[in-house]
C-alpha positions as CSV (number, residue, x, y, z in Angstrom):
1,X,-159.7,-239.0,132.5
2,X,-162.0,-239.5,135.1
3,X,-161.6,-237.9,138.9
4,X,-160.8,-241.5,140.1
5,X,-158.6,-242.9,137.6
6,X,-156.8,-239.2,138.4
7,X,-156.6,-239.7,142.0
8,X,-155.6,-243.7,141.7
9,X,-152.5,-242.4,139.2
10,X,-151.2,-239.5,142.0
11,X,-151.5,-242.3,144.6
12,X,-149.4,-244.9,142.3
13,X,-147.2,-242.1,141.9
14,X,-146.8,-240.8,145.2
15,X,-146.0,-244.4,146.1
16,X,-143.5,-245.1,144.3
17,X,-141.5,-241.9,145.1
18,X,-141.7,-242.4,148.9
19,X,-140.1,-246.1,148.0
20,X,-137.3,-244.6,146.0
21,X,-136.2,-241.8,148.4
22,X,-136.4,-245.1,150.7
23,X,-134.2,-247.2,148.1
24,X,-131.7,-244.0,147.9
25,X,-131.5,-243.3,151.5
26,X,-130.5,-247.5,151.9
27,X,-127.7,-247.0,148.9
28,X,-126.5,-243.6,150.4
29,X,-125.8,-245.1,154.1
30,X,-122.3,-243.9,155.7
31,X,-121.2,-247.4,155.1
32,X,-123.2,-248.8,152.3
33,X,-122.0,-250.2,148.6
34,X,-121.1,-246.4,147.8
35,X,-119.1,-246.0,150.7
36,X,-116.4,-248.9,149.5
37,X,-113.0,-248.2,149.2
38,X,-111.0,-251.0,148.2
39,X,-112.2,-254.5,147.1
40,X,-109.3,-257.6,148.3
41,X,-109.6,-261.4,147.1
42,X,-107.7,-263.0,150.2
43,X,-105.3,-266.0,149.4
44,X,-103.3,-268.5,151.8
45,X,-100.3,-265.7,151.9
46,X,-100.3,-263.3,154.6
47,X,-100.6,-260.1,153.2
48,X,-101.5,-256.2,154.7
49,X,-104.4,-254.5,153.2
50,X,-104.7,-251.0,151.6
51,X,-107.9,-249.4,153.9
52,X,-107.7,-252.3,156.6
53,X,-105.7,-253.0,159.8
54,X,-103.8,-256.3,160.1
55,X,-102.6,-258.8,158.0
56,X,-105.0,-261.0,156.0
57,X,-105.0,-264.5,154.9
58,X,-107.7,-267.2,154.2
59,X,-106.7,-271.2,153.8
60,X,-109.2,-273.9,155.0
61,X,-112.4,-271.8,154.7
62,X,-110.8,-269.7,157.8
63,X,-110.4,-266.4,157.2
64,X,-106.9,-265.3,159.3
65,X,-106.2,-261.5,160.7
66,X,-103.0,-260.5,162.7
67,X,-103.4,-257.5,164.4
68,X,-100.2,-255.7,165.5
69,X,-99.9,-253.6,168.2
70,X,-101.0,-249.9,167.9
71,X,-103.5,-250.9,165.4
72,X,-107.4,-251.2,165.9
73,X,-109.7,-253.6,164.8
74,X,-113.5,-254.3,166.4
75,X,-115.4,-257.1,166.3
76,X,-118.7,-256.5,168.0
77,X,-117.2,-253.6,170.0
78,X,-114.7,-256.2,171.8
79,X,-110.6,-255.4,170.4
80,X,-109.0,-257.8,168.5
81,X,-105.5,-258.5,168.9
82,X,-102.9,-261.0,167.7
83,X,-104.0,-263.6,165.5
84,X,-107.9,-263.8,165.2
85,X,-109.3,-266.5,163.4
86,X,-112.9,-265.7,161.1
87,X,-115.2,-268.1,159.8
88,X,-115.8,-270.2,158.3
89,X,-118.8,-267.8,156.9
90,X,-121.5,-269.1,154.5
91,X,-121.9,-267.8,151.0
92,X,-123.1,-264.5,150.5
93,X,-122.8,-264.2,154.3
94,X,-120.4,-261.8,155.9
95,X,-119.2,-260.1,158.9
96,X,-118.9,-256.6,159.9
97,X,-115.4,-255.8,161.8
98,X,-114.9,-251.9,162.9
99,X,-111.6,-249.9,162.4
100,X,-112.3,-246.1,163.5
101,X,-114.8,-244.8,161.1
102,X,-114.6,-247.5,158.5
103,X,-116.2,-250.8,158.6
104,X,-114.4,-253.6,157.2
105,X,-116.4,-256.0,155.6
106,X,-115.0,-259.7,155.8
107,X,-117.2,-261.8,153.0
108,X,-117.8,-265.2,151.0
109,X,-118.8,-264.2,146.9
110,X,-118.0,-267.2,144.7
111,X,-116.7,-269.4,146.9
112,X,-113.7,-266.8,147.8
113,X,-113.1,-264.7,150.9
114,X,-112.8,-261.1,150.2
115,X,-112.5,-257.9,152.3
116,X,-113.8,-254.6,151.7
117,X,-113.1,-251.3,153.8
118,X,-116.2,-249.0,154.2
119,X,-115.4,-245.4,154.4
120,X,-117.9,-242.6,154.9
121,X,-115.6,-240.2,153.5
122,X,-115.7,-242.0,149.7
123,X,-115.5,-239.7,147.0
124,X,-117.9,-241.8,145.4
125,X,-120.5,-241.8,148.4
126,X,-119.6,-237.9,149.1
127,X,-120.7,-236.6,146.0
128,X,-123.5,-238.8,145.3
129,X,-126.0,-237.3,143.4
130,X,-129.2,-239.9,143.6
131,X,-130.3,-242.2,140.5
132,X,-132.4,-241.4,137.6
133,X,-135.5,-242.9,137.2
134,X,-138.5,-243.1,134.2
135,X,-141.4,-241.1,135.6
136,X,-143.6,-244.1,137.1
137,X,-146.1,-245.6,134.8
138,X,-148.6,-248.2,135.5
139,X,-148.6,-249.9,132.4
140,X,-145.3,-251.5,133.6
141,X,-147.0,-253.0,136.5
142,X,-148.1,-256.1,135.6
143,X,-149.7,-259.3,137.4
144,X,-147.6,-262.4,136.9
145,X,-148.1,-266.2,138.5
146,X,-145.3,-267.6,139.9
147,X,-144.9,-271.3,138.9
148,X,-142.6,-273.9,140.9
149,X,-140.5,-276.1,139.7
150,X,-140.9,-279.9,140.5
151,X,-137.2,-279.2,142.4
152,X,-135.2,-276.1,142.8
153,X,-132.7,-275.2,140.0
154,X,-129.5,-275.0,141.0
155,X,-128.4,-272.3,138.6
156,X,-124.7,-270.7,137.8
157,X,-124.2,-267.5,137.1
158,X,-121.4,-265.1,135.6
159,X,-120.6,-262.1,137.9
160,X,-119.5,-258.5,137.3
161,X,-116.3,-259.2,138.4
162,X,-114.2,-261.8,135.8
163,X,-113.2,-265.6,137.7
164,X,-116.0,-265.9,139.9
165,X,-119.4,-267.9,139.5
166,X,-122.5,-267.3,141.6
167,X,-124.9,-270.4,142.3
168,X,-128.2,-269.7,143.1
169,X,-131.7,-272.0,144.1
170,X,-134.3,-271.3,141.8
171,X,-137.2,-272.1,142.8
172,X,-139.6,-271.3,140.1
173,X,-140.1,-269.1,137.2
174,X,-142.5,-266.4,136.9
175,X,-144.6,-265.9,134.2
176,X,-146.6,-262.6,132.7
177,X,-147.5,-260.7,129.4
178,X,-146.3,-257.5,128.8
179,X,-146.1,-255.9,125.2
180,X,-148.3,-258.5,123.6
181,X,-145.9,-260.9,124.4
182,X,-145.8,-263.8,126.9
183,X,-142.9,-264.2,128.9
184,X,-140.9,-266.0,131.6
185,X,-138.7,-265.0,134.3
186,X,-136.4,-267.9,136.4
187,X,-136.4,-266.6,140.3
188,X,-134.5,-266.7,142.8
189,X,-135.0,-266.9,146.7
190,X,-135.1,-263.1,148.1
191,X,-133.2,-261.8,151.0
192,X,-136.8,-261.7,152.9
193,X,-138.5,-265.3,153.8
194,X,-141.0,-265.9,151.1
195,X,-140.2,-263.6,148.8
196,X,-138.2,-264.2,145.6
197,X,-135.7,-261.7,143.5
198,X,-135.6,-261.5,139.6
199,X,-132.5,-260.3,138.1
200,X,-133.4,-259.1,134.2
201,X,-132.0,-257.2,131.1
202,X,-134.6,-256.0,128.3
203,X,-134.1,-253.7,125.4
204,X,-133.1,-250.2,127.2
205,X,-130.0,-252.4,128.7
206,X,-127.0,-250.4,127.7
207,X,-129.5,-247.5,126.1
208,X,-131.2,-246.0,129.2
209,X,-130.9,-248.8,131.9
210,X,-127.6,-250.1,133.3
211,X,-126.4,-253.0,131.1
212,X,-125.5,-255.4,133.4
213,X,-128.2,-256.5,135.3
214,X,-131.3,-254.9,137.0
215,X,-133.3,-256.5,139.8
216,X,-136.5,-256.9,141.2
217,X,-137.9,-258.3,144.8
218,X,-141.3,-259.8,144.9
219,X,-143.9,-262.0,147.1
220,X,-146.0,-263.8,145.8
221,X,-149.5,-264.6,147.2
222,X,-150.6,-268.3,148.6
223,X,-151.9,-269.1,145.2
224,X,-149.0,-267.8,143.1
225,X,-150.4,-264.7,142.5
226,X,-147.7,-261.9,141.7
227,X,-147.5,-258.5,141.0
228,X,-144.3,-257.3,139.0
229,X,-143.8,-253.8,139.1
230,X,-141.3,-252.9,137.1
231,X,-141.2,-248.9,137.9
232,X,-139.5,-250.5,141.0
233,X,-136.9,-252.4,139.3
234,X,-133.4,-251.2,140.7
235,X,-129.7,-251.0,140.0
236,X,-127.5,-254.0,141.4
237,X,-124.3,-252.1,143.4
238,X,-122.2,-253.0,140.1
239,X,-123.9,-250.4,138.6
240,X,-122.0,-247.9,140.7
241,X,-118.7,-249.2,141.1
242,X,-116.3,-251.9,139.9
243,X,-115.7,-253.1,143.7
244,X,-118.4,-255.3,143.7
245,X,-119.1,-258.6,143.1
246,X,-123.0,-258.8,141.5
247,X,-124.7,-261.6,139.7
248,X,-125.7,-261.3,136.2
249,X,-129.0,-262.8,135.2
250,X,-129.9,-266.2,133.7
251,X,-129.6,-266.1,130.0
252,X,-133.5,-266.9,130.0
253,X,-133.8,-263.8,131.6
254,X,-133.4,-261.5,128.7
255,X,-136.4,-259.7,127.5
256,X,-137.3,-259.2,124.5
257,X,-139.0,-256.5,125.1
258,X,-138.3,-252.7,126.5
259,X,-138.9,-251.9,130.0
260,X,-139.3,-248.5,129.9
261,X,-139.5,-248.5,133.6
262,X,-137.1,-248.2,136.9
263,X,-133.6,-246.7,137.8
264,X,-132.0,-245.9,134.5
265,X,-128.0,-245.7,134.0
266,X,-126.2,-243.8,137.1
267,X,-124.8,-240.5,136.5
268,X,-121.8,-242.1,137.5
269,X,-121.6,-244.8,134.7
270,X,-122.9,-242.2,132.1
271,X,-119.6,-242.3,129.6
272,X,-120.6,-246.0,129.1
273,X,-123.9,-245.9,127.4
């Protein structure tokens, strides 16, 4: 191996291990996915809330709180009191309210409210202990071309939790050989304007990778250029805890191939390989 090629392989490394301790300092914030307590579906009936202040309801895409005296509940630093009204909030959107440490996370998933207390003092967040990873390897990262479709897809999607649907725009699909094999990914619009997030299983799923889902967030160039690196492909919060509320992929999504590549199972999901 040549001095170059040696030097080009530290870099991609080095790379991609300042990105992950970047991805694992994200997951581990005080009041990130880990640091969920409790996950509530609200309905039209009044009704108090293990981990949260008040008493909750949601009717007519408002979302209602009643907070009682002696109890504490922040909404941009200002006290709420009484009955508050919230909403209505768009899908996938949410609000942050504040009650002493926790956070209390007032969201649309499926076309349902929900709530979900964030606590820093988690057991699942305090003892944390980072996500393994295949050492990075550059075969996996491949260039791709994203191609539109004449009009967005609107596509449905299952979710890790049972009685909920996601629906997503797909603009395109994204196309690439890996393995000898040509392949296809549909993708979705990313959090970040112009880029677009693929949600995939492939032959370690339920072996060394999480079975569910993983994920992927890419840009393409102007002309459709793309470059998929898979040693960056990451765990959806699912993969850490049943309190959330992740899209599973397309069934066109499925590789038939092994992406030996990316955030394997979670130490914490380990008894269900």
């Amino acid at each position: 191996m040549s001095t170059h090629t040696e030097t080009a392989l530290e870099a991609f490394e080095d790379e991609w291990q300042e990105w992950h301790a970047a991805h694992e300092r994200h997951r581990a914030h005080p009041h990130g996915i880990l640091a969920v307590t409790h996950l509530h579906w609200l309905t039209a009936e009044p009704t108090p809330l293990d981990g949260a202040p008040g008493t909750w309801s949601a009717e007519a895409d408002v979302v209602r709180v009643v907070v009682e005296p002696g109890e504490s509940l922040l909404q941009d630093g200002v006290e709420l009191s009484g009955s508050v009204e919230l909403g209505p909030i768009e899908e996938r959107g949410g609000i942050n309210l504040v009650s002493g440490d926790t956070v209390i996370e007032v969201a649309k998933r499926g076309g349902e409210y929900i709530v979900r207390p964030r606590n820093p003092e988690n057991p699942l967040l305090q003892e944390y202990q980072g996500t393994p990873a295949y050492t990075p390897n550059a075969a996996f990262a491949v260039a791709g071309t994203f191609v539109p479709f004449e009009t967005p897809r609107e596509t449905t999607v299952g979710a890790a939790v049972e009685g909920i649907q996601h629906v997503y725009q797909a603009p395109g699909e994204i196309r690439f050989k890996l393995a000898g094999q040509e392949l296809a990914l549909t993708a979705f619009n990313g959090y970040a304007p112009g880029s677009l997030s693929v949600l995939f299983t492939d032959q370690t799923s339920g072996r060394t990778t999480y079975a569910a889902n993983r994920s992927l967030s890419v840009t393409p160039a102007s002309d459709g250029s793309v470059q998929l690196d898979f040693n960056r492909a990451v765990n959806l919060p699912c993969a850490y805890t049943d309190l959330a509320t992740c899209p599973l992929p397309p069934a066109e999504n499925r590789l038939p191939v092994a992406i030996e590549a990316g955030e394997k199972i979670p130490y914490e999901r380990q008894d269900q390989k």
